[in-house]
Structure formats: structure tokens, C-alpha cells
C-alpha positions in Angstrom: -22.1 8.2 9.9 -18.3 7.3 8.4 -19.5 8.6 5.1 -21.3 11.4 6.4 -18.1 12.4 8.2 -16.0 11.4 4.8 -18.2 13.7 2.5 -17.9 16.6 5.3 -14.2 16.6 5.6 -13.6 15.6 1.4 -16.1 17.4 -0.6 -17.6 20.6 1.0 -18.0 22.0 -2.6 -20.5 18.9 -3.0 -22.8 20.0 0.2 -22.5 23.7 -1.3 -24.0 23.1 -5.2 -26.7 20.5 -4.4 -28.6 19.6 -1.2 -30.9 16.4 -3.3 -27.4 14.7 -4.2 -27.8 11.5 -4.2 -26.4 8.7 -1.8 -24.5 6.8 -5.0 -23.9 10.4 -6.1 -21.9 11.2 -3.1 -19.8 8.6 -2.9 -18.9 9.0 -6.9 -18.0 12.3 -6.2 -15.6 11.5 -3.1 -14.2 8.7 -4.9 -13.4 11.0 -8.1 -11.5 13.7 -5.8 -10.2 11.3 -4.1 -8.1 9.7 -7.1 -7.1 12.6 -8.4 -5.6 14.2 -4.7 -3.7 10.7 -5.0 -2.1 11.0 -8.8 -1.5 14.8 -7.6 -0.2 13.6 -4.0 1.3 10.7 -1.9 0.6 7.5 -0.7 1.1 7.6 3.2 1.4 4.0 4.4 0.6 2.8 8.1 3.7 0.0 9.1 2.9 -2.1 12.1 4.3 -1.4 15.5 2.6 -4.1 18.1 3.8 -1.3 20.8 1.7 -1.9 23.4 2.1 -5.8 22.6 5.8 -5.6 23.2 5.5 -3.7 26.2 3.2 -5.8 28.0 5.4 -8.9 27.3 8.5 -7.2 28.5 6.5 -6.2 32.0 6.0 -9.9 32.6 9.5 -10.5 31.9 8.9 -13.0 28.6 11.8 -10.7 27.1 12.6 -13.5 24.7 8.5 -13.1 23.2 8.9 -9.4 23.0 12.3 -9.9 20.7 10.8 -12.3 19.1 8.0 -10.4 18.2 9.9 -7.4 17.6 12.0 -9.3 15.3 8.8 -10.4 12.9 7.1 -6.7 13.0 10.8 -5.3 11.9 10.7 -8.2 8.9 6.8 -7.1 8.2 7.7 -3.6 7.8 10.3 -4.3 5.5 9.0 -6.3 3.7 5.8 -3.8 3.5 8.6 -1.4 2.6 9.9 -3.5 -0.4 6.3 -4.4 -2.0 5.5 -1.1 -2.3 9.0 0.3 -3.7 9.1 -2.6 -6.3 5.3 -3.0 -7.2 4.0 0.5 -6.6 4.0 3.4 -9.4 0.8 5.5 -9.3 2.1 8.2 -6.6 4.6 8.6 -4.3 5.1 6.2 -1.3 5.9 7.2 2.2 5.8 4.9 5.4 5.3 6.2 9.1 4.5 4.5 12.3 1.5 4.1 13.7 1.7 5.5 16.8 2.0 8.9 14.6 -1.8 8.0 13.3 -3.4 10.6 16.0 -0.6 13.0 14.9 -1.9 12.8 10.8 -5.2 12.4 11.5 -5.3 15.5 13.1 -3.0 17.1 10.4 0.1 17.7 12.4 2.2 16.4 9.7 5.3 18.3 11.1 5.4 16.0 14.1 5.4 13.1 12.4 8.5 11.2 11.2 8.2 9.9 7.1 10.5 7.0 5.8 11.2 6.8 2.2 11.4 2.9 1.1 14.8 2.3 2.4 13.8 2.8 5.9 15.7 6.5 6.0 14.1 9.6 7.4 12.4 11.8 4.6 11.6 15.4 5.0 7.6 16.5 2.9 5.8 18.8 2.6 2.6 17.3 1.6 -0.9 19.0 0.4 -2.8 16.2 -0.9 -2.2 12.4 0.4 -4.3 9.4 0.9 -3.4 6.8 3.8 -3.0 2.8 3.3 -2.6 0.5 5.9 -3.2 -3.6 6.4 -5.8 -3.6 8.4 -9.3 -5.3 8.5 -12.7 -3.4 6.3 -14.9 -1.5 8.9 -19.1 -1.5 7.8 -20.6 1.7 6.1 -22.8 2.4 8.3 -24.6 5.4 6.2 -24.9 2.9 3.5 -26.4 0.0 5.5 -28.7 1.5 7.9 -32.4 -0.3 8.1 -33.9 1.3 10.9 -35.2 0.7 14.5 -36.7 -2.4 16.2 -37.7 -2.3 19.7 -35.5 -4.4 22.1 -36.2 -5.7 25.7 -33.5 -4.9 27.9 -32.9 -4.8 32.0 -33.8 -1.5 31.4 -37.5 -2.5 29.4 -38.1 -1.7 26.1 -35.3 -0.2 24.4 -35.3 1.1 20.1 -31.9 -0.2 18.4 -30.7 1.1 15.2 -30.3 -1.9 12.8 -28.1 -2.6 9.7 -28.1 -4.4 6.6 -24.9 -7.1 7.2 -22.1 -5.9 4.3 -20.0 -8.1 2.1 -16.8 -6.4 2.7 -17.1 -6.0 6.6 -14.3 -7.8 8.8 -11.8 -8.5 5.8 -7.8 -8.7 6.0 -6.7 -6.5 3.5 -4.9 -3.8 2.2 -7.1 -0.7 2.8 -7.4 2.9 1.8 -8.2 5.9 3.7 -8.8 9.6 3.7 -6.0 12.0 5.5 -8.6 11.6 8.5 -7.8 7.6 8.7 -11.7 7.2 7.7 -11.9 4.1 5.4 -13.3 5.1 1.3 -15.7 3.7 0.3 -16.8 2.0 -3.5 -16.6 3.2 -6.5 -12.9 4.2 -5.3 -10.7 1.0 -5.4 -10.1 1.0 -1.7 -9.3 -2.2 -0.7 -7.2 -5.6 -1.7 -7.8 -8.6 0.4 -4.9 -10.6 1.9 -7.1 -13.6 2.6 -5.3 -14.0 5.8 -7.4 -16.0 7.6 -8.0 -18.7 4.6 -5.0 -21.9 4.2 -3.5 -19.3 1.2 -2.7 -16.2 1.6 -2.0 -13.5 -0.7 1.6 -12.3 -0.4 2.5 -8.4 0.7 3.8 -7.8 -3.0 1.1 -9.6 -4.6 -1.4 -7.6 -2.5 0.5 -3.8 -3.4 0.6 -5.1 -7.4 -3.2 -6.0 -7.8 -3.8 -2.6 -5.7 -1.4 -0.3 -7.8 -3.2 -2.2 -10.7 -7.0 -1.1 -9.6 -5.9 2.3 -8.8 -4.6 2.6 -12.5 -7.1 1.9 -13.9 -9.7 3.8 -11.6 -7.9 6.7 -12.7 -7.5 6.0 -16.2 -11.4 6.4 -16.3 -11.9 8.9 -13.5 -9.1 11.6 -14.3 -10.5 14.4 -17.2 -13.9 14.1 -15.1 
């Protein structure tokens, strides 16, 4: 359904010339605009806030915690802020928070507040962006569906959809979205892992270099198409 969504929102002009397209036709296509909108655009990237987090701790009165973790999402954020100023060429870069998420993905851009690298306030007026956030991969669902098996359940006999399990579900990493916040999909270059959760990690710079790199190169091949 994420894809179905994606192509929807991305490429109309695709649904209008051809009904038989292709699943792996679809998602070249999507990943083709979605390259170009970038070297023609900006980069709008997600920093971490740990809002509700914060709050929580401060309710219970552990208002050393919430400094503390304050503190580390401040250092994140900067040093997100750094990586992608020092390591980051193919468009430009702008960060927001992400309690304005519900704001962009609904495309009220005006109510949102952009930071340029330094942290300061930037004023845009953007037409074509794509969105990048750490986060963890999400399944494609359209990709992976298998069908129905029946179930028994406290209610009887119950059909559940099924999927096919996907390499790239559940995975720290630097990810890319569309202006709707819905994860892209391969052949775009839409995610760099962080290995987080593995003894060594890949650093924040590290992680915005090898993605600048694949994005690059994507282009390079993508861009008179």
C-alpha cells in the first residue's frame, strides 16, 4: 500500500500514459523523478527531538534525566547538522524538527521553522524537496504481499494477509522519503545503514558521505532520462 500511495502522490503522469506498467516499472519511474526533484530541490532533514521523552521525565521529577537527555539530543542534532554541511553536496540542506513532520507532510511549509547548518532560522520557499531522517527501514508492503491463509482466532476462522519477510526491514539508518514522509523505495538510493545495534557503528559523517556518494552517482546515471 506505501507504494501504491508513493506512486499516487509522485507520478500521476505514470497512472495517466499506461494502466499495464509494471511493478519494477513503477518504482523506476518514482525513483527517476524522484532524483531529479532532489538535484533541482532541497534536502529537508528530520533532527531528533525526544519531546515527549523529556516531558514525561520532567513529570516524575527526574529533572536531572530530562537535562541529561536534552543535553545528548542538542549534541545529536549538531552533530547531524555538521555531517551534512561538511559531507553533503548534491542539493541543498535544510534541518527542521520533528514535531513540524505533520506540518510538511501535509504541505504547510509556511508553518514550519527551517535551520540552515549553523542552527539559525532560514526563510524557503521550496517547490521540489525530498525528506531524510535517521530512523529505522519500514517493509514494502506492495512489494511483499503473498496472499491469504486462514487463521483460527477467538473469533473462528479468520483470512490474514501474509508477506514475504524483506531484507531491509527494521534497519538503523539514514533514510529517504517523499515530501509525504513515505519511505522510497529501490532503485532510488534511499537508505545508508548506521549499524547501530552491532559492537561498530557507522559514524553520523560517515553515514551522510557514503549517502551523498550513492545519490551522485544514482544521478549521474538517472539525469538526461
Amino acid at each position: 500500500m506505501r507504494l501504491l500511495i508513493l506512486v499516487f502522490l509522485l507520478a500521476p503522469s505514470i497512472l495517466i500514459y499506461s494502466q499495464d506498467i509494471s511493478y519494477s516499472q513503477y518504482k523506476k519511474e518514482i525513483s527517476e523523478e524522484s532524483i531529479r526533484n532532489l538535484a533541482n530541490g532541497a534536502l529537508l532533514v528530520r533532527l531528533i527531538t525526544r519531546q515527549k521523552s523529556i516531558e514525561k521525565l520532567n513529570e516524575f521529577g527526574r529533572t536531572a534525566d530530562a537535562e541529561k537527555l536534552q543535553k545528548d539530543v542538542d549534541y545529536k542534532n549538531q552533530k547531524i547538522r555538521e555531517a551534512f554541511a561538511e559531507e553533503y553536496d548534491f542539493s541543498p540542506v535544510y534541518f527542521f524538527d520533528a514535531n513540524y513532520a505533520i506540518d510538511i507532510r501535509s504541505g504547510e511549509l509556511d508553518s514550519v521553522v527551517f535551520l540552515n547548518s549553523e542552527g539559525e532560522r532560514a526563510n524557503l520557499e521550496l517547490e521540489k524537496f525530498l525528506i531524510a531522517a535517521f530512523s529505522t527501514t519500514q517493509p514494502d508492503t506492495a512489494a511483499f504481499f503473498r496472499g491469504y491463509r486462514q487463521v483460527v482466532t477467538d473469533k473462528g476462522v479468520e483470512q490474514k494477509s501474509t508477506y514475504y519477510s524483506e531484507k531491509n526491514m527494521g534497519l538503523p539508518a539514514l533514510i529517504i522519503y517523499s515530501p509525504e514522509l513515505i519511505q522510497l523505495t529501490d532503485p532510488f538510493p534511499y537508505y545508508v545503514r548506521t549499524f547501530e545495534s552491532l559492537p561498530v557503528k557507522r559514524s553520523i559523517p560517515k553515514t551522510v558521505r557514503k549517502m551523498n556518494n550513492k545519490l551522485h552517482y544514482y544521478y549521474s546515471q538517472n539525469k538526461y532520462r
